[in-house]
C-alpha positions in Angstrom: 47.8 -20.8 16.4 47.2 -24.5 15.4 45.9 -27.2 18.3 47.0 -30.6 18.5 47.2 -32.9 15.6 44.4 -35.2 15.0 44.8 -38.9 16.3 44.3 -40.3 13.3 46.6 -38.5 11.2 49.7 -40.8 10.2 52.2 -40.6 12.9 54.7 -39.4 10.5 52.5 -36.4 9.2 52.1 -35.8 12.9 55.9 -35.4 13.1 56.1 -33.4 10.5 52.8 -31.0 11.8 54.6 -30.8 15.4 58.0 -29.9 14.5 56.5 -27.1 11.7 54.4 -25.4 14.2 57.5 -25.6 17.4 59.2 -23.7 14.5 56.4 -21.2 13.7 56.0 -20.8 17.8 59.5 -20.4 18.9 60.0 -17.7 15.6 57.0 -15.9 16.5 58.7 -16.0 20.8 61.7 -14.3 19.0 60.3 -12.1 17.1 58.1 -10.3 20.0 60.5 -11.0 22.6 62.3 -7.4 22.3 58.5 -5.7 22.9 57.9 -8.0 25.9 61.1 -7.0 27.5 60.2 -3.8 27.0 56.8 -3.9 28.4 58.4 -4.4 31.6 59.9 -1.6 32.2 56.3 0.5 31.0 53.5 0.6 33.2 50.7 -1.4 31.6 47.5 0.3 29.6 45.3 -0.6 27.3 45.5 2.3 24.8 45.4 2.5 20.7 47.5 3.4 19.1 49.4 1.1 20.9 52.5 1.9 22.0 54.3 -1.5 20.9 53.0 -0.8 17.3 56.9 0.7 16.0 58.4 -2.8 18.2 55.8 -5.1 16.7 56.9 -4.0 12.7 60.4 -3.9 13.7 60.4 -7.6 14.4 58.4 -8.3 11.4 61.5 -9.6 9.4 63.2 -12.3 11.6 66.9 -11.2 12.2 69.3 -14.1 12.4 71.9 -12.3 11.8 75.5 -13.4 14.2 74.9 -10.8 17.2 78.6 -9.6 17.2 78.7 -6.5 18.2 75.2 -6.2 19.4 74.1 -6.6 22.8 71.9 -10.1 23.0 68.5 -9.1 23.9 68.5 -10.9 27.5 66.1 -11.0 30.3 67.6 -8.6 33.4 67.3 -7.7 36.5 64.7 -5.1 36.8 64.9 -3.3 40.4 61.9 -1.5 39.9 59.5 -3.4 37.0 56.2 -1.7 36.3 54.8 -4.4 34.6 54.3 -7.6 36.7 52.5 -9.4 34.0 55.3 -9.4 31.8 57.8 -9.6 34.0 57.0 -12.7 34.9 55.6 -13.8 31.8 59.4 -13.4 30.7 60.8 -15.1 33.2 58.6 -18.2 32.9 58.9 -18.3 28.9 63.4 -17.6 29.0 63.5 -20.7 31.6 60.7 -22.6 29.9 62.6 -22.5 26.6 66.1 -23.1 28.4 65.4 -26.0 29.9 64.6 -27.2 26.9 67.4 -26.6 25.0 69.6 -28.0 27.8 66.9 -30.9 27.9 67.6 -31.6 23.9 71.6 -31.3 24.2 71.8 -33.9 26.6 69.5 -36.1 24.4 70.9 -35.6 21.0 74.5 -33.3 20.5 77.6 -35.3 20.5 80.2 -35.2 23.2 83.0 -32.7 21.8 85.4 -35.7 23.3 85.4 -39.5 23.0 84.0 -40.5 26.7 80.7 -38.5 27.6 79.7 -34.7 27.4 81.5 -32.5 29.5 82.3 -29.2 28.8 85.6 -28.2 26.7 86.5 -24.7 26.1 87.9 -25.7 22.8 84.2 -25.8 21.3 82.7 -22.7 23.0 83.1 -20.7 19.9 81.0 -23.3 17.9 77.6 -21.5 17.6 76.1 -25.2 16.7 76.5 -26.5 20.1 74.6 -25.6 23.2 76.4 -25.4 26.5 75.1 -26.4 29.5 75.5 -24.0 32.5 78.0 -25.1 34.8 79.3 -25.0 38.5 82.3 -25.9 39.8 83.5 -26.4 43.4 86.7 -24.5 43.7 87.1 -25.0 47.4 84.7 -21.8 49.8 82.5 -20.5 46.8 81.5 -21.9 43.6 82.1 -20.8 40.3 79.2 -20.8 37.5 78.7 -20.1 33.9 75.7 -20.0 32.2 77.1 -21.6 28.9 74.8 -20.8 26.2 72.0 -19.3 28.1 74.3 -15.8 28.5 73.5 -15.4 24.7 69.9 -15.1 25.5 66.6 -16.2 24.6 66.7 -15.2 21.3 70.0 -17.3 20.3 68.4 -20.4 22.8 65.0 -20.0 20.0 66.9 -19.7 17.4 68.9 -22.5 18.2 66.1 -25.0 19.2 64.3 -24.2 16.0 67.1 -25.8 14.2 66.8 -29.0 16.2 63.3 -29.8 15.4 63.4 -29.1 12.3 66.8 -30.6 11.4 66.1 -34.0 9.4 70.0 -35.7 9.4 72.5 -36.2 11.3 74.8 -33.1 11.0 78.2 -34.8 13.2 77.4 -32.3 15.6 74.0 -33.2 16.3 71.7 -36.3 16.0 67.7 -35.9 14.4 65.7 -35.3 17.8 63.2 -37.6 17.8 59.3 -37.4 17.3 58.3 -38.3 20.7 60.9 -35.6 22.5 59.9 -33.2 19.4 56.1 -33.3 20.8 57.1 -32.0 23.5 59.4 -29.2 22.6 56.2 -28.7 20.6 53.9 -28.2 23.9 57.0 -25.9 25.2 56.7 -24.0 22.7 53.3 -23.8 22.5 52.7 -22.5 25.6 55.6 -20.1 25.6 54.2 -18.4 22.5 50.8 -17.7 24.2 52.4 -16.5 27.5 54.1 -13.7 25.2 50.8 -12.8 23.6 48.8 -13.1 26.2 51.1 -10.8 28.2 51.2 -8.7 25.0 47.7 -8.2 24.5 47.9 -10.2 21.3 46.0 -13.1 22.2 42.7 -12.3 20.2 41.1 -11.8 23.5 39.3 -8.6 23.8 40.3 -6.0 26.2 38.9 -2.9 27.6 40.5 0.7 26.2 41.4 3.4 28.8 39.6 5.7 26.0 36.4 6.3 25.5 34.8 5.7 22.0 35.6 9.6 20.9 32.4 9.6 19.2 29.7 8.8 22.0 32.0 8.2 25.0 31.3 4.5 25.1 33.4 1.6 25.8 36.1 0.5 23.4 37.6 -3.1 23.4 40.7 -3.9 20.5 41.0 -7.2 19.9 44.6 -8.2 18.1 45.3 -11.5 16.5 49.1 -12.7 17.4 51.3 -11.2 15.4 48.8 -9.4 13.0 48.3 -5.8 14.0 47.0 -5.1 10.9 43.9 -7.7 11.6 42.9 -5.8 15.3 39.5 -4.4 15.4 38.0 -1.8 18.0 34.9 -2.1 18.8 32.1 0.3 20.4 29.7 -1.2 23.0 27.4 1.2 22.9 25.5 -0.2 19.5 23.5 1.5 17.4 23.2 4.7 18.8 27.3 5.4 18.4 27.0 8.4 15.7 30.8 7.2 14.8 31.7 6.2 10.9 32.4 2.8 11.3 30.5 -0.1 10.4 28.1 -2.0 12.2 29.0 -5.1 13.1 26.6 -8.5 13.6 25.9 -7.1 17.1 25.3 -4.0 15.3 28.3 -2.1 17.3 30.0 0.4 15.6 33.2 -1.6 14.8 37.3 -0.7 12.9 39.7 -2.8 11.5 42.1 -2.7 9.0 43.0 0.9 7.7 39.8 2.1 9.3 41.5 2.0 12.2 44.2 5.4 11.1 40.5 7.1 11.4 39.2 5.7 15.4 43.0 5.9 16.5 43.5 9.9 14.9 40.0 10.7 16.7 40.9 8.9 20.2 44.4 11.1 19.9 42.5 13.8 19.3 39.9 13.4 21.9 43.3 13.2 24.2 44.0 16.4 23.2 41.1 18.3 23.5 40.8 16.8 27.1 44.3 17.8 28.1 43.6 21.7 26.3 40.7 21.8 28.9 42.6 20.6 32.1 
């Protein structure tokens, strides 16, 4: 993931850098959202394979597609979550990038009427516009609706994607501009890492429940966001691990890449022989 831009870049290359990478964070949000949603109902382990691995190459290809007759993928209410972490990872990250879509259609879509924004049910079927949630006071109780927000977080990413990037004015909309589009940028930002970092995709290292099936060491995977195919395992035991993998500069028996179909057959293996023998 790419930091800041540097000061003394043009401010107009700046624009450009900022509303690039809000793109490339609020795609890659998208993309892993279905796994993070399902992380909450799963108890969390650090295990390889992991279990997200089918997930994590099904949202390889970004699906844009209109969501009729599919069910939005939308943050619920879980009675029982067994995953803390990324329950409230997904919270924070669905509200994070919500406000900020409501935040950008007060600032730059057009009223649907001459005389201010409010909300007309002649537009609702106009997937360009964002609708704000709503109350009204109908006398004892209230009655709300989420507006564009019941479509999910994947339609709200989707959506603010196109106003960062969108260059002209489209009738509809108005360019956002590059001081609001830094900070849909920091939004964004930090969303993404909340994801990964609930997701274990961080390129932090973590600690395996397994034991290195060759000498019974420690293993710790590390997985870049959003490139399972660039994670490494890694042995702490060092040199004395009789395993085939390479040594590393640590000289730690270390996989990555297709060496990793060898560690993650002998780990299921060593499973097996350990449940045989219970």
């Amino acid at each position: 993931m790419n930091t800041a831009p540097d000061p003394d870049i043009r401010p107009d290359a700046v624009d450009h850098i900022n509303r690039d990478q809000a793109a490339a964070d609020l795609q890659a949000i998208r993309e892993q959202w279905g796994d993070l949603l399902a992380a909450i109902s799963r108890p969390p382990a650090a295990e390889w394979p992991p279990r997200y691995d089918a997930n994590m190459r099904d949202h390889d290809e970004p699906d844009d597609a209109p969501t009729i007759g599919r069910l939005p993928l939308t943050l619920r209410e879980h009675p029982a979550p067994l995953n803390l972490t990324a329950l409230d990872a997904a919270r924070a990250v669905e509200e994070a990038v919500f406000t900020a879509c409501d935040v950008i259609a007060l600032r730059v879509q057009r009223p649907p009427v001459p005389g201010g924004y409010r909300v007309d049910h002649a537009h609702n079927s106009d997937p360009a516009r964002w609708h704000l949630p709503t109350v009204r006071d109908i006398g004892p109780g209230n009655a709300a609706h989420a507006g564009s927000r019941a479509n999910g977080l994947h339609w709200a990413a989707v959506w603010l994607e196109d106003r960062v990037t969108q260059q002209d004015d489209t009738g509809v909309h108005v360019p956002v501009p590059p001081v609001v589009v830094e900070d849909v940028a920091k939004v964004a930002r930090l969303a993404r890492a909340r994801v990964e970092q609930a997701l274990n995709r961080d390129n932090r290292p973590h600690t395996l429940d397994d034991p290195c099936p060759y000498c019974g060491g420690t293993l710790t995977a590390t997985v870049p966001p959003r490139d399972l195919d660039r994670a490494t395992i890694t042995c702490q035991t060092g040199p004395t691990c009789n395993g085939p993998g390479r040594y590393d500069e640590q000289a730690r028996r270390h996989w990555t890449g297709p060496e990793l179909t060898t560690v993650g057959a002998a780990i299921l293996a060593a499973r097996g022989r350990e449940a045989a023998g219970a």
